[in-house]
PLY file of the C-alpha trace (Angstrom):
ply
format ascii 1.0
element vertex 261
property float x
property float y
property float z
element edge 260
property int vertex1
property int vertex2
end_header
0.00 0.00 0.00
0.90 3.82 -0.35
-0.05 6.39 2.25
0.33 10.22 2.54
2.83 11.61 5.19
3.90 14.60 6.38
6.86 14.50 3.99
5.02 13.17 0.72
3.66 9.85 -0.43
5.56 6.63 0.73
4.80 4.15 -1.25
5.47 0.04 -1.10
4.40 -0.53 2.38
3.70 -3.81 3.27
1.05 -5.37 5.50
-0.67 -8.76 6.35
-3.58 -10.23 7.57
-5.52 -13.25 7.72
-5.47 -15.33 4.63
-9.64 -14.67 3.87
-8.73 -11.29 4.80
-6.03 -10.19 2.53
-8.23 -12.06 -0.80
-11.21 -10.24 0.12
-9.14 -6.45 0.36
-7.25 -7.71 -3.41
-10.63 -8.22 -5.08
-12.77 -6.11 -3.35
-11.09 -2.88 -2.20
-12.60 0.05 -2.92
-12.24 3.78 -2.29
-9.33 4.95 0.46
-8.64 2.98 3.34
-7.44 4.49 7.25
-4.22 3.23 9.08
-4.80 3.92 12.89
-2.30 3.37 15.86
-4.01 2.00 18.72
-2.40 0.13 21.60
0.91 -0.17 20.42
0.19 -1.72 17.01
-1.10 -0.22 13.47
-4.03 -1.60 11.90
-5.30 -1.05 8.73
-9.26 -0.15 7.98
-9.74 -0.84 4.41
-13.30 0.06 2.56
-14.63 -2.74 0.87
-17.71 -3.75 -1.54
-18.50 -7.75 -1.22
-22.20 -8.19 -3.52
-24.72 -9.88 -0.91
-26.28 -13.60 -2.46
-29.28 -13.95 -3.93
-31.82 -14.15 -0.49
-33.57 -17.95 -0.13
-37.48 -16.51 -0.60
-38.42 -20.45 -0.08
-36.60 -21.74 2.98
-37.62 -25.59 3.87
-37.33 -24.41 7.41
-35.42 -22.93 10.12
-32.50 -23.84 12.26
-33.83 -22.79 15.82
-30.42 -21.01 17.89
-30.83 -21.27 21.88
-28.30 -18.96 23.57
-27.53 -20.28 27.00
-24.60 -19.82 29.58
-23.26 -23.69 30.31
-23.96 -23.95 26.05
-23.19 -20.59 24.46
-25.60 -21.64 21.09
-27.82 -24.94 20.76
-29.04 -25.16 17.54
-32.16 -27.12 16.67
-29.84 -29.69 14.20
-28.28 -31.17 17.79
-25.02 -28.91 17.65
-23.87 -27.81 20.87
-21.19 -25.10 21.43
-20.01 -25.36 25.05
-18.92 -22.46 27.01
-17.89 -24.63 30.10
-13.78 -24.15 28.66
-14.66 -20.27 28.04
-16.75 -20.14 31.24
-13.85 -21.34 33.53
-11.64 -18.73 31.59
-14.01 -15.96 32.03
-13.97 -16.85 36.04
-10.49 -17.16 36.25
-9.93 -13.83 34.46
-12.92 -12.22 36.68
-10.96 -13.24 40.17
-7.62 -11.74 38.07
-9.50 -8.42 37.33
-10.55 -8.41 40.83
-7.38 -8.76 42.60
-5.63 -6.23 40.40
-8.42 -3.58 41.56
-8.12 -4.26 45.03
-4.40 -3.60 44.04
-4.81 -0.18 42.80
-1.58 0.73 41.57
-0.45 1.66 38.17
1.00 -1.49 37.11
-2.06 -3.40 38.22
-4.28 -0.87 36.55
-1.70 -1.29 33.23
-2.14 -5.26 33.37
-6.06 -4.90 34.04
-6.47 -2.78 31.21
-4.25 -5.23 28.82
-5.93 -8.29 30.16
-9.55 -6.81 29.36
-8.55 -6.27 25.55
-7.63 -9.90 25.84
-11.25 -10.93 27.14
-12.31 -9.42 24.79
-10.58 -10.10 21.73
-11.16 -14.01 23.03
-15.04 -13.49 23.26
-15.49 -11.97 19.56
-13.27 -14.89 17.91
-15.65 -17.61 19.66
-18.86 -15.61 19.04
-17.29 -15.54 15.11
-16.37 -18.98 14.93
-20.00 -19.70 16.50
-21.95 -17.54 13.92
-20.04 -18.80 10.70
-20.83 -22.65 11.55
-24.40 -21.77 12.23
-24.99 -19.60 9.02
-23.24 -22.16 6.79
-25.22 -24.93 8.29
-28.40 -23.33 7.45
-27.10 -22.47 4.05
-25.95 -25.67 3.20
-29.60 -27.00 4.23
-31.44 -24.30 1.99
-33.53 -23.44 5.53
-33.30 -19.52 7.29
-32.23 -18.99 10.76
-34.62 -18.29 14.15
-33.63 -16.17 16.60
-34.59 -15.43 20.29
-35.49 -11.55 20.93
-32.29 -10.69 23.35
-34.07 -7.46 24.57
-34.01 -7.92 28.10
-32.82 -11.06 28.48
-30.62 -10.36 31.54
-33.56 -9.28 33.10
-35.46 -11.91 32.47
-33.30 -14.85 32.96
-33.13 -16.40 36.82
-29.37 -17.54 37.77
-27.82 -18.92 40.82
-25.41 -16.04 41.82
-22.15 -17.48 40.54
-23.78 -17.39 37.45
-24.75 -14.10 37.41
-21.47 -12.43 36.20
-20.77 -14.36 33.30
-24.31 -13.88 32.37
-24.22 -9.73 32.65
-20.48 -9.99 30.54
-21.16 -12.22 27.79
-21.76 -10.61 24.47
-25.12 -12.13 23.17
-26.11 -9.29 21.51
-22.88 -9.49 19.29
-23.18 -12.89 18.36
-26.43 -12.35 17.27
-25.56 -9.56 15.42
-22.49 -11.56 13.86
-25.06 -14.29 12.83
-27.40 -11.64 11.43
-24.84 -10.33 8.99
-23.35 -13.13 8.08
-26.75 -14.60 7.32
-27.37 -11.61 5.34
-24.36 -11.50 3.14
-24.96 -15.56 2.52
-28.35 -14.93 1.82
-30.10 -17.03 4.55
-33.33 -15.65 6.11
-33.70 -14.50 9.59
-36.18 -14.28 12.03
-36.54 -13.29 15.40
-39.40 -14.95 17.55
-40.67 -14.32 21.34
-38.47 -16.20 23.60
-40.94 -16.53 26.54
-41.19 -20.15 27.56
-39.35 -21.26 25.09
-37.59 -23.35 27.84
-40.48 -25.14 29.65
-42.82 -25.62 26.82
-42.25 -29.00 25.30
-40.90 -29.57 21.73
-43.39 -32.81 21.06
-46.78 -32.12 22.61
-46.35 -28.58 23.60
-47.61 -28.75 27.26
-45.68 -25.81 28.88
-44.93 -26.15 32.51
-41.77 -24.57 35.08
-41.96 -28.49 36.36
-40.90 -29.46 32.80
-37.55 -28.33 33.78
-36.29 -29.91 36.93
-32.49 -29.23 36.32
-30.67 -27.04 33.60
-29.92 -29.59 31.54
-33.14 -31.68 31.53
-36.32 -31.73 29.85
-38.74 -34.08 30.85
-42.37 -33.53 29.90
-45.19 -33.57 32.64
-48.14 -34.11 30.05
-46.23 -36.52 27.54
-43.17 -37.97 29.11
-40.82 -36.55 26.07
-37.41 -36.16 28.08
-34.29 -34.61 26.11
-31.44 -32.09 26.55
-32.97 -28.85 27.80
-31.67 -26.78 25.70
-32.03 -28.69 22.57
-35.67 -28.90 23.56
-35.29 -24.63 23.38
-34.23 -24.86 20.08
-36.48 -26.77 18.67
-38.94 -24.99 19.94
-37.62 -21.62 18.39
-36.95 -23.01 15.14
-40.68 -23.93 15.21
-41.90 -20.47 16.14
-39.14 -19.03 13.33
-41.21 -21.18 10.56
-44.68 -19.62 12.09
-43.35 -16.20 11.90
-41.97 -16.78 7.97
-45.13 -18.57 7.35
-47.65 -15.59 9.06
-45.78 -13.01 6.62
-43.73 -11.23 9.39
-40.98 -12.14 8.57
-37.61 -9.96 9.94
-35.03 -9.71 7.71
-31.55 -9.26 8.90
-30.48 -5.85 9.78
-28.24 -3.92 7.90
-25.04 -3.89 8.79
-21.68 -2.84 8.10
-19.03 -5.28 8.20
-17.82 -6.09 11.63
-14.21 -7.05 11.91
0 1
1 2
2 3
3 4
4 5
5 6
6 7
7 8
8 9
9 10
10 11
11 12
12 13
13 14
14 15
15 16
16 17
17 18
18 19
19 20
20 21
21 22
22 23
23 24
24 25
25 26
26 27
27 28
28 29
29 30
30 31
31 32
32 33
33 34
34 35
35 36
36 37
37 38
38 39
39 40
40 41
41 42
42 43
43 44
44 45
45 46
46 47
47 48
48 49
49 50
50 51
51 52
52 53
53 54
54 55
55 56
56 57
57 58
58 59
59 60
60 61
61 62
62 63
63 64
64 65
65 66
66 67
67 68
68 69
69 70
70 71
71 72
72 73
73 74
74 75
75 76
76 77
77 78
78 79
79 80
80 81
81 82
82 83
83 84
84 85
85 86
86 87
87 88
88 89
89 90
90 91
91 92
92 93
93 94
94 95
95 96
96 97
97 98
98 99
99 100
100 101
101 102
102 103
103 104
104 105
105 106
106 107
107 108
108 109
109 110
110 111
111 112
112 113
113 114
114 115
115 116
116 117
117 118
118 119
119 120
120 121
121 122
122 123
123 124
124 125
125 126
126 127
127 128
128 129
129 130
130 131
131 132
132 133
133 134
134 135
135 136
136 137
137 138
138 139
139 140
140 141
141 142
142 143
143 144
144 145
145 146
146 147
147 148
148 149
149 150
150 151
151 152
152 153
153 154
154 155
155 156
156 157
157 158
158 159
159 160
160 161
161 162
162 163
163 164
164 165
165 166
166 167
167 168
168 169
169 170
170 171
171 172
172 173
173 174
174 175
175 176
176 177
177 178
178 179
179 180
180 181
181 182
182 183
183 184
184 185
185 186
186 187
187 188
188 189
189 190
190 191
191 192
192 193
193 194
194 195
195 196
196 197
197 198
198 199
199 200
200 201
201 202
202 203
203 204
204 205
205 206
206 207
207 208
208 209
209 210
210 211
211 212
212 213
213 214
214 215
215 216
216 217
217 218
218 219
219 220
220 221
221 222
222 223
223 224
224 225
225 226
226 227
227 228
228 229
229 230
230 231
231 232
232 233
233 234
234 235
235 236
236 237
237 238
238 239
239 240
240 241
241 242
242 243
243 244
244 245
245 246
246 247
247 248
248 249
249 250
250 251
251 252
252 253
253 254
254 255
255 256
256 257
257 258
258 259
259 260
């Protein structure tokens, strides 16, 4: 690349990147691009035009996405992405953060501020990695994606109190939103659907019922008998309630976004 300096144009500088990254800037680059300095390292912003695919108008369904805490997504095909690994991570690094407050000096202040970029540089690769498999699952499968309506979900979620901070500091807004675009620039449909008792209403006969639920990993039905994975039962239930929405006409496409790095 060539940039403008104080003393003229120098030209031939190099830069790298991810392999994906550095084929999508050589074919689709367009207009100027920034180069920022920001904690010690420069990063390059480069403006670029990638065509959305042709939207699926005729989905054969919906995979159903159940964000959880012990599973970060549950998707109504039976995958499971565990946060138990991240979880103990995120607990570790919590008790960290807290001892280098109590601390209170500069250095601890220094490493508390480098360790939070870290937390969070961690949580947006997972919550990427989680979002591509799901959209390319659903694209490979010709069906659209349902959602759960995250507004106010940390209000409305009941957790045991060492449960409670990874709960108020994990990003589920983001990885929706990374699932929403990436749905959107592969083309797959998404909806968004009510998530109240999505969790205690069962998948099979739909009797809903708190007693449905008698640990956080178990479903067993009171009316049927149907037992399964608790959240997979969630999932199921939203991928159901994502079809009724597409089918009713109210459908929610996904919202438009620019690209998020």
């Amino acid at each position: 690349m060539s940039i403008w300096t104080t003393a003229g144009r120098l030209k031939g500088v190099a830069f790298t990147g991810q392999a994906g990254q550095l084929e999508v800037v050589a074919q689709r680059r367009r207009g100027e691009s920034d180069l920022i300095h920001q904690n010690g390292a420069w990063y390059l912003l480069a403006t670029c035009e990638i065509p959305e695919a042709e939207p699926n108008t005729r989905p054969v369904g919906f995979v159903g996405v159940d964000l959880g805490i012990v599973n970060i997504a549950t998707t109504s095909e039976g995958t499971r992405h565990s946060g138990r690994r991240m979880n103990r991570r995120r607990e570790a690094d919590r008790k960290l953060r807290g001892k280098l407050q109590k601390k209170g000096s500069k250095s601890a202040k220094r490493r508390a501020k480098k360790h939070a970029g870290k937390e969070k540089r961690r949580a947006r690769d997972i919550n990427h990695k989680i979002s591509k498999r799901i959209v390319a699952a659903a694209q490979r499968t010709g069906r659209g994606i349902a959602l759960e309506e995250l507004t106010g979900i940390r209000q409305r979620v009941r957790l045991r109190k060492p449960q409670r901070a990874t709960l108020h500091t994990w990003s589920f807004h983001q990885l929706g939103a990374f699932i929403a675009y990436k749905a959107k620039r592969s083309g797959v449909p998404v909806v968004y659907v009510n998530p109240a008792y999505t969790s205690q209403e069962c998948s099979h006969c739909h009797h809903t019922e708190r007693r449905n639920r008698p640990s956080q990993a178990v479903f067993t039905c009171r009316a049927c008998g149907f037992v399964e994975h608790a959240d997979l039962n969630s999932s199921h239930n939203i991928a159901a309630r994502g079809w009724m929405v597409w089918v009713c006409g109210a459908e929610s496409q996904a919202p438009a976004l620019t690209h998020i790095a």
